[in-house]
N, C-alpha and C positions, 0 to 999 in steps of 0.2 A: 796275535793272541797266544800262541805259545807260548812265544821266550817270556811272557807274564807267568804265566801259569809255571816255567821251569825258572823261571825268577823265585818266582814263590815259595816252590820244591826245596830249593837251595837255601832261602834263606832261612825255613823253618829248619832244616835239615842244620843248619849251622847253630841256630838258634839254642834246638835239643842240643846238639853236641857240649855248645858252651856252659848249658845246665847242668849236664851230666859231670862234666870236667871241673866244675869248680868246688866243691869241697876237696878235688885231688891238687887242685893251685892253691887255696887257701891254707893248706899244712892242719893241724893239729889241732883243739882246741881243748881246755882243760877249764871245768868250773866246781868250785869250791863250795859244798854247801856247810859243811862244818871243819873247823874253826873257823870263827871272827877271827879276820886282821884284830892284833892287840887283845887277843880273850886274853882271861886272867883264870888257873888251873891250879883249884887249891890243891891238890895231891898228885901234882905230876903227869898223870895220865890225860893222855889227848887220844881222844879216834876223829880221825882224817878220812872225813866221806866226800864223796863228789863223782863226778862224771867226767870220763875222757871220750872224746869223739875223733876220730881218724888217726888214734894213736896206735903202732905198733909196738911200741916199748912204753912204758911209765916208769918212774922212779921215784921215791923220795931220798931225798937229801943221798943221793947214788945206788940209794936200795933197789930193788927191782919191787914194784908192787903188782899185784895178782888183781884180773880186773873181768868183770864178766862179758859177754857177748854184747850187752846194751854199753859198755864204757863206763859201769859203774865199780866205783870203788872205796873199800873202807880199809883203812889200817890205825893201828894202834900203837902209838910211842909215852913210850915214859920218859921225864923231860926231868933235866935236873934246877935246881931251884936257879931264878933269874929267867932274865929273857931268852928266848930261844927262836931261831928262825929258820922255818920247814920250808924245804924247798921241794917240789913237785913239779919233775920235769913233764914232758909227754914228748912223742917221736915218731915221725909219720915213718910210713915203708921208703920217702924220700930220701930221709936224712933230716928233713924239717924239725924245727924243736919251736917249743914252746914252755916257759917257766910260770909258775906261780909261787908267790911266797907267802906264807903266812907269818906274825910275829905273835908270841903266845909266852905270858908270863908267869913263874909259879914263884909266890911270896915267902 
């Protein structure tokens, strides 16, 4: 009846662990809630809101972007006329990365 009971110990014991551990195996995650992929921006100006989660670094298109305690973040680019396409890295304390692009056009 023990080694069940220290069966058990163990497995739940591994079980939390692997919980715990996998947003730090997973890397990065970035979600976009503004721009639309393919918006259309009649005056140039785009604000880039969204959420990073497990990111130590953000970027766009190599910038450094400023991001609150929750992984929330907004920036603001002026876009010259045509397509243009934002890139929003993220980067865990790993070295992990993760990209997101947007394409966003001004007529």
């Amino acid at each position: 009846m023990l080694k069940y009971l220290i069966g058990a110990i163990l497995l739940m014991a591994t079980g939390y662990g692997g919980m715990e551990a996998l947003p730090l195996i997973s890397g990065p995650s970035i979600s976009i809630t503004s721009p639309v992929n393919y918006e259309t921006s009649q005056n140039g100006i785009v604000t880039i809101d969204g959420k990073a989660l497990r990111a130590a670094r953000l970027t766009l298109d190599g910038a450094p972007i400023l991001y609150d305690q929750n992984g929330s973040f907004s920036s603001t680019v002026t876009l010259p006329r045509g397509g243009s396409i934002l890139t929003i890295v993220a980067t865990d304390p790993f070295g992990k990365k993760v990209a997101v692009t947007r394409t966003v056009f001004v007529p």
